[in-house]
N, C-alpha and C positions, 0 to 999 in steps of 0.2 A: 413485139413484132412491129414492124413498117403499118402493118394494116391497123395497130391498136389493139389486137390480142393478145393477152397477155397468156403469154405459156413457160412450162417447162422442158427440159430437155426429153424429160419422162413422155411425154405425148407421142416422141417417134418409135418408144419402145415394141419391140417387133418390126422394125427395119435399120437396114441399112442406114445410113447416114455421112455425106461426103459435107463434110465444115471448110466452109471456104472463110479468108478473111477481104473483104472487097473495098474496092473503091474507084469511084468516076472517073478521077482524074489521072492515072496510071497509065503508062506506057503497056499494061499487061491488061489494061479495060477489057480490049476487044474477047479476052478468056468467057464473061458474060454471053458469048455464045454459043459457046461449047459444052459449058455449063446447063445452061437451056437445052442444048441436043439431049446431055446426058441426061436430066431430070425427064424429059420429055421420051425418051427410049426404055429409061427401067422406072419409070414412076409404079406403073402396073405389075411390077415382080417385087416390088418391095425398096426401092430406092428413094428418099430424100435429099435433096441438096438441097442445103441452108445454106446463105451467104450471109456476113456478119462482116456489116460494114464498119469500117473504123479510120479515123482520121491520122491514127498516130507515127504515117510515114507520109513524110514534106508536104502534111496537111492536102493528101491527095482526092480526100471525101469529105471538101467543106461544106455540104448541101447541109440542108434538115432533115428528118427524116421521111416529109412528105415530100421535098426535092430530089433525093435519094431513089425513092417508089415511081415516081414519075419520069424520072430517066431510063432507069431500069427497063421499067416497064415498054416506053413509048421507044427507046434506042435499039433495043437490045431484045424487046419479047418476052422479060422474065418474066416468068409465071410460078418459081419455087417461091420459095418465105425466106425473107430475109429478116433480120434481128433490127433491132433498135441502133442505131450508131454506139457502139461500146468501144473499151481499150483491151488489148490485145498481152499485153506487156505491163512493165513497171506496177505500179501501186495500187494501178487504178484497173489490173486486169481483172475481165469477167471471169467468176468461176470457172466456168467448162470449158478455159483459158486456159484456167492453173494448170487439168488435169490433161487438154489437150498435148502441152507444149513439154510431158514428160517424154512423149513418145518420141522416138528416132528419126528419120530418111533413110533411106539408101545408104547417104553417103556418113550416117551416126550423127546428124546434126541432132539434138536436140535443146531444149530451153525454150530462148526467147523465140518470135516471130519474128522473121527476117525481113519480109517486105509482105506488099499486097501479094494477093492472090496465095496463099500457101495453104494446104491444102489437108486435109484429116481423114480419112476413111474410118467412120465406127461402126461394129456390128452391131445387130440387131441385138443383140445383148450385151450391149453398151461398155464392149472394150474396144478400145484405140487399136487398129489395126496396121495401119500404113498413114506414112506422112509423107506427102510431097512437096518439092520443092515449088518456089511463086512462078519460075520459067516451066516447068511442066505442067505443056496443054489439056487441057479435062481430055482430047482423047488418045492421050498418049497411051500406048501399049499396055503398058505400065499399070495406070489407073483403070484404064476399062476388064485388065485382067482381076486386078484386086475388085474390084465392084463385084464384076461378076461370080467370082469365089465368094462375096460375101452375101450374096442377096440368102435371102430367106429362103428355106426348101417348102 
């Protein structure tokens, strides 16, 4: 994690879970707020956003990872947990990549990661529910319905 804890995916078991993949320099940055609403509106029903910064579209998150944390932070108001700068894709992708990037959209994309910001909805019992595309906003219709259908009872 950004803050230097080191964890597992296992720690969010028994919630929700919306995997973002992020970065600073993006035309889709400003999403980092909506994102924030979201974490901030169902954190108390059982919601996590995790953003999982990565560098590996047009080198758009060249920070460190305490440069990363203090943008975030001081731009934007995040307050969820974001990952260590990891790869998304190719050889170098993080596990919970592999297993992310089997699931679908909407529109049957799945595989690789298309650009920043795309997005994963997992249940509190750690199946891939819904993927979103990097252009759909945290509160598109969309997603805060999937959210809500998934939160914990």
């Amino acid at each position: 994690m950004l803050d230097g804890r080191e964890t597992t995916f296992g720690e969010y078991a028994g919630r929700a879970v919306l995997v973002v993949n992020v970065a600073s320099r993006c035309g889709l940055t400003p999403q980092y707020a909506g994102l924030e609403r979201l974490a901030e509106t169902y954190a108390d029903r059982g919601l996590t956003v995790l953003g999982a910064p990565c560098n590996q579209f047009l080198g758009q998150e060249p920070g460190t990872n305490a440069e990363i944390a203090e943008f975030c932070s001081t731009t934007y108001g995040v307050t969820f947990p974001l990952t260590d700068k990891l790869e998304v894709n190719g050889e170098g992708r993080h596990p919970l990549f592999s297993v992310l990037t089997e699931a679908g959209d909407a529109d049957g994309h799945t595989g690789d990661v298309r650009w920043n910001f795309e997005k994963w909805l997992v249940s509190a019992d750690g199946d891939v529910l819904a993927r979103f595309s990097p252009k759909t906003e945290p509160d598109d219709a969309a997603v805060v319905s999937a959210i809500e259908a998934a939160l914990p009872a």
